[in-house]
Every structure is written in structure tokens, then in C-alpha cells.
C-alpha positions in Angstrom: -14.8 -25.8 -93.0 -14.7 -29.0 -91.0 -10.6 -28.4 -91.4 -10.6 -25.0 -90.7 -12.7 -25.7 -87.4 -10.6 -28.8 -86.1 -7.6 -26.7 -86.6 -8.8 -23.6 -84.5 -9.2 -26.5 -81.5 -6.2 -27.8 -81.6 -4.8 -24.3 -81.2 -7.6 -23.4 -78.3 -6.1 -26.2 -76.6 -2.7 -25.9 -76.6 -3.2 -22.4 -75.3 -5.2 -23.9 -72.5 -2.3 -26.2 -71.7 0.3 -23.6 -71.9 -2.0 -21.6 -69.3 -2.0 -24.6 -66.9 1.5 -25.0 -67.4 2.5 -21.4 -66.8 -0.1 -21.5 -63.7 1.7 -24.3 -62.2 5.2 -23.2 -62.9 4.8 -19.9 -61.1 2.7 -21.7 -58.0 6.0 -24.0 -58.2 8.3 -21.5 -57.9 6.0 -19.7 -55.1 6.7 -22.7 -53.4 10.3 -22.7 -53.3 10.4 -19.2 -52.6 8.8 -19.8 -49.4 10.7 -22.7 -48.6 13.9 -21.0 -49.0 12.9 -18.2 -46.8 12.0 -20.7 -43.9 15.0 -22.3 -44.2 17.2 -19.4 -44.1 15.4 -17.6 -41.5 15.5 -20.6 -39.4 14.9 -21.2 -35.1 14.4 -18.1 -33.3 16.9 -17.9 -30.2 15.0 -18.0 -27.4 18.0 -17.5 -25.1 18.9 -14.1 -27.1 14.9 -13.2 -27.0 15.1 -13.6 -22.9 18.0 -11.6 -22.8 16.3 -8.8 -24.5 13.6 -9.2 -22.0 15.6 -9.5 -18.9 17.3 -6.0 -20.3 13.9 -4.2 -20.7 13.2 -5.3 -17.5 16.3 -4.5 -16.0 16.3 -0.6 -17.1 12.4 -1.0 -16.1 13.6 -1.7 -12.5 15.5 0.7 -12.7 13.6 3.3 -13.7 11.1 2.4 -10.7 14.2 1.8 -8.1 15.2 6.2 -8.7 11.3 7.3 -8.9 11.1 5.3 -5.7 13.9 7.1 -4.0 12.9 10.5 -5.0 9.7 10.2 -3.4 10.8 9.3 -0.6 13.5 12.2 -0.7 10.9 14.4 -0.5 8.5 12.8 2.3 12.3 13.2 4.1 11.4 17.0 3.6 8.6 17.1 5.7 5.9 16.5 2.8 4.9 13.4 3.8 3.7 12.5 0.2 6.1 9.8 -1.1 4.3 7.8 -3.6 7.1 6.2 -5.5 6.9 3.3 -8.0 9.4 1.8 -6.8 10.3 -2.1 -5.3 11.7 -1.0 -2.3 13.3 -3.8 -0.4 11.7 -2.8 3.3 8.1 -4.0 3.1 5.5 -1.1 3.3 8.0 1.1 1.5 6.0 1.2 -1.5 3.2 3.7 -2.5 2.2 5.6 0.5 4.1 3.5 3.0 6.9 5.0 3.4 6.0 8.3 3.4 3.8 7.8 5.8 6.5 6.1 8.4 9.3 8.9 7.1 6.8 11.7 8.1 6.2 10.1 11.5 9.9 9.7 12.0 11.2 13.1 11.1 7.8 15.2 11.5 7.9 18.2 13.8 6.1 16.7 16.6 8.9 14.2 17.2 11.1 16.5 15.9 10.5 18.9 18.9 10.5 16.5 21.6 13.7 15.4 20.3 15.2 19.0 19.9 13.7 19.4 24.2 15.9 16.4 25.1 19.1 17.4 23.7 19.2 20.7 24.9 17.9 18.8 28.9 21.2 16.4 27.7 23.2 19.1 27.4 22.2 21.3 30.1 22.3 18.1 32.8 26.1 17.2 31.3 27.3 20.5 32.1 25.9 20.6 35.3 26.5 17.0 36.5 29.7 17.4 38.0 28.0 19.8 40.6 24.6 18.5 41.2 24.4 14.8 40.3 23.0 13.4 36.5 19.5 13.2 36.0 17.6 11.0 38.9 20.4 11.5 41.6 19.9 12.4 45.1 22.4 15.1 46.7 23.5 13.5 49.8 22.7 15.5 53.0 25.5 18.5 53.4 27.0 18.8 50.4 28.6 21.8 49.4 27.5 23.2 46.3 28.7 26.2 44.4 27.3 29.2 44.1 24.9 29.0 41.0 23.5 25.8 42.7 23.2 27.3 46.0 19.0 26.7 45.7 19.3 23.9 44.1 18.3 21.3 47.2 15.4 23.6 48.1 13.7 23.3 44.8 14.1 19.9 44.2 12.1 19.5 47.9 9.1 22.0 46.6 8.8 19.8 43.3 8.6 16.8 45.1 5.5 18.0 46.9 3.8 18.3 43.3 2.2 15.0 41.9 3.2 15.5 37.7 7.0 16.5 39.1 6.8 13.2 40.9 4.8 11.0 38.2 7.3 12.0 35.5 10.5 10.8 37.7 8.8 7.8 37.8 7.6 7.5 34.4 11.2 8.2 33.2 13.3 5.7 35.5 10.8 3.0 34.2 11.0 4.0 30.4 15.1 3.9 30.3 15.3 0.7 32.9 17.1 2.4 36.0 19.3 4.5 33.4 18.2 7.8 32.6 21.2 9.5 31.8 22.1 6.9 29.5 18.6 6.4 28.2 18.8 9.9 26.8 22.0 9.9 25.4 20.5 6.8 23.6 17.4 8.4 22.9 19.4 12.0 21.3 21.4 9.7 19.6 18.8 8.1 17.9 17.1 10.6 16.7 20.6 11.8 14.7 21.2 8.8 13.5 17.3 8.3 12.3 17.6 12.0 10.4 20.8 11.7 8.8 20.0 8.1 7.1 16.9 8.5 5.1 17.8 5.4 3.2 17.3 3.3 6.3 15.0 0.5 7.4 11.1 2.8 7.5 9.6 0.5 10.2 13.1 0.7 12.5 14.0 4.2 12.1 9.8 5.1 12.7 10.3 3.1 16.5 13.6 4.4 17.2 12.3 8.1 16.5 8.8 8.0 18.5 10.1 5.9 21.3 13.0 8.3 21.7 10.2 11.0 21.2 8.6 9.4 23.9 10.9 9.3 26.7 12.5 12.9 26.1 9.1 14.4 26.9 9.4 12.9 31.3 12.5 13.5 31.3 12.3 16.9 30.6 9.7 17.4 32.7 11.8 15.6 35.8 14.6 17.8 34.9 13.4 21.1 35.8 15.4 21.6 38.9 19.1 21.4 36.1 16.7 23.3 33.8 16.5 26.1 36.3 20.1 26.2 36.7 21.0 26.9 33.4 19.3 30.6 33.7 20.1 33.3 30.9 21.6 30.4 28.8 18.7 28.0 28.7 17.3 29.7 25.7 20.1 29.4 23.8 20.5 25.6 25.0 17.2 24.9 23.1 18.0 26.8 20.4 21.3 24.1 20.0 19.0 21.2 20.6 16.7 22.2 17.9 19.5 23.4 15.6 21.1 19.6 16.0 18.0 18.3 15.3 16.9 19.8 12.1 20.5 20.2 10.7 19.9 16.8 8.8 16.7 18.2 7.2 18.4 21.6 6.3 21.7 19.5 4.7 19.5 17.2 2.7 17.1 20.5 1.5 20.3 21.9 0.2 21.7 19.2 -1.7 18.1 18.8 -3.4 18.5 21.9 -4.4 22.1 22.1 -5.8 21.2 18.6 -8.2 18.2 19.7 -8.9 20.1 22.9 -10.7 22.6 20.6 -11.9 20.0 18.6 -13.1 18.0 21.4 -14.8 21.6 23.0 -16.4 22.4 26.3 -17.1 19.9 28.6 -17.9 19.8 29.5 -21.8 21.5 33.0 -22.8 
């Protein structure tokens, strides 16, 4: 019996060393499976990891660059609502912004001081040659032909009035001595501010309103040319306001056309 039971330890404990041995051959191997894995996977790249980055961030800004230029496409439109996400280069250009300043610059109460001036430019050019530009003095006896015959008498009854007066001298002040070229300038402007709605917001928002400004006295002085103009003065608005909100109609029609290319062609 004593055999039998010093037999059945030996065998009780060379199954308990096997069991330590298998336990510490798998942890072994455990080990040098993780070892190998580190050392094959190896450094990450941090250049190739900021590259990846810098291209996520690169479609990002771009992304924010178009949504920023289509809102502002359509505060050019009269909406006044451009919100885009943009980075816009010109400060203030952002959310709000720049809406704000393109609505301003191309909003119908500029617009139709603008659209007065260049039909006054237009009407004053064509009559220049026979009653002086726009702050000149006829000088005593001249002959004049027979459209202008009255001209010299109304210019005396609108000096006796105080706002025909006031806005002679509000206009020769505002363009420096120069209102004939002070209007071109300020026509021109307001052109140039309409057709580039990609321009500088704060700029383009002074060059508009300023022009804005001094077409409204210089209309007002030039009601003596207005008067000459007769049957065609209508129609000499109707070119000044035409000039002036041809940029807005342009730009509303190319909307239009990529938006349609943009959406496709309708399904069958």
C-alpha cells in the first residue's frame, strides 16, 4: 500500500511539472510573438502622418473656400444673406460680413442713384458742346441753337431757388472743382464695383456709396441739361438704369445656366 501510494505521487508530480512547463512555454512563446510584431511594425512616419493631415486639411479648405464664394454669389443677387464658411482673404468677409458690405454696394438704393447719374452723364455729354459741361457759365451773347434757345433764362430762375443753389455747391465741393470728371469717375465706379463681385468688400462698399453720394447733387444741379433732353429724357434713364443692373442680370443668368449644368439632365 505504502508502494502503491508513493508511486501515485511521483506520477501527481510529474504532471504538475509538465503543467508548469507547458504554462511557461506557451507564455514564452506569447512573448516572442509580441516581440516580433513590434519589431516589424516598427516607428510610425510622422512626416507621412502630417501629410495626410495637411491633405484633409487642404480639401477642408477647400470645401470652405467654394461654400464661401457661393454665398457671397448670392448676397451679389440682391439677397443680402451671404453666410459662407469660408476663409476669405478680405477681413470681414466671413459670416455675415460680406453680405452685408455686397448688399450695400449693389443694393437698389445705390443702385438707383447710380442709374440717375449715368443717364445726367449722358444727357450733359451730348449737350456739352452747345451749352457748356456741368458747372459752366455761358458767357454773355452767345449764340445757342434752337433746342437751347431757353436755356440761359432757366438757369437764371433756378439760381433764385436756395436747394438749386445748395446742390451746385454741394457738388463742386464733393468732386474738388471737377464735376464733369467726378461723375465720369463716380459712373465708372459703380461698373466696375458690379461687374467684380470677387473684389475687395470694404473698397468696392466706399467706391459704390461715395459714388452714390455725389450722383444724387449733381443731378439735382443739372436740371437746366435735364430739361433739354425733352421727349428723350425718359429713355436716357431708362439706359442709365439698364447699364447699371446689366451686371446683376449677367451674373443671375450664369447662376442659372451652372446651376442646370450642375443639377444635369432631367431623368426620362
Amino acid at each position: 500500500m505504502a508502494a502503491t501510494t508513493d508511486a501515485e505521487g511521483l506520477r501527481g508530480a510529474a504532471a504538475a511539472d509538465g503543467s508548469d512547463s507547458a504554462h511557461r512555454s506557451a507564455a514564452a512563446d506569447a512573448a516572442g510573438d509580441g516581440a516580433g510584431r513590434t519589431a516589424g511594425d516598427g516607428p510610425r512616419d510622422p512626416a507621412g502622418s502630417a501629410e495626410g493631415d495637411a491633405g484633409r486639411g487642404a480639401g477642408q479648405g477647400a470645401d470652405g473656400s467654394t461654400a464661401g464664394r457661393a454665398a457671397e454669389d448670392g448676397a451679389d443677387l440682391g439677397t443680402g444673406s451671404g453666410s459662407g464658411s469660408g476663409s476669405g482673404t478680405e477681413p470681414g468677409s466671413g459670416a455675415g460680413g460680406g453680405g452685408r458690405l455686397r448688399a450695400w454696394t449693389v443694393g437698389w438704393a445705390t443702385g438707383l442713384a447710380q442709374a440717375v447719374g449715368a443717364a445726367v452723364l449722358l444727357v450733359t455729354e451730348l449737350v456739352r458742346d452747345d451749352v457748356g459741361g456741368p458747372g459752366a457759365r455761358l458767357p454773355d451773347g452767345v449764340e445757342l441753337p434752337g433746342y437751347a434757345a431757353g436755356f440761359p433764362e432757366l438757369v437764371s430762375r433756378l439760381q433764385d431757388q436756395f436747394w438749386f443753389r445748395a446742390a451746385g455747391e454741394v457738388r463742386d465741393a464733393l468732386g474738388l472743382g471737377e464735376p464733369r470728371a467726378a461723375l465720369w469717375a463716380a459712373v465708372c465706379a459703380a461698373l466696375v464695383v458690379r461687374l467684380n463681385r470677387y473684389g475687395p468688400p470694404r473698397t468696392q462698399c466706399f467706391l459704390s456709396v461715395a459714388g452714390a453720394v455725389y450722383c444724387v447733387p449733381s443731378a439735382l444741379a443739372a436740371v437746366p441739361q435735364l430739361a433739354l433732353a425733352g421727349w428723350a429724357l425718359p429713355f436716357a434713364f431708362l439706359l442709365g438704369a439698364l447699364a447699371v443692373a446689366t451686371p446683376a442680370l449677367l451674373y443671375a443668368a450664369l447662376d442659372r445656366r451652372r446651376s442646370a449644368d450642375e443639377a444635369g439632365p432631367e431623368p426620362g
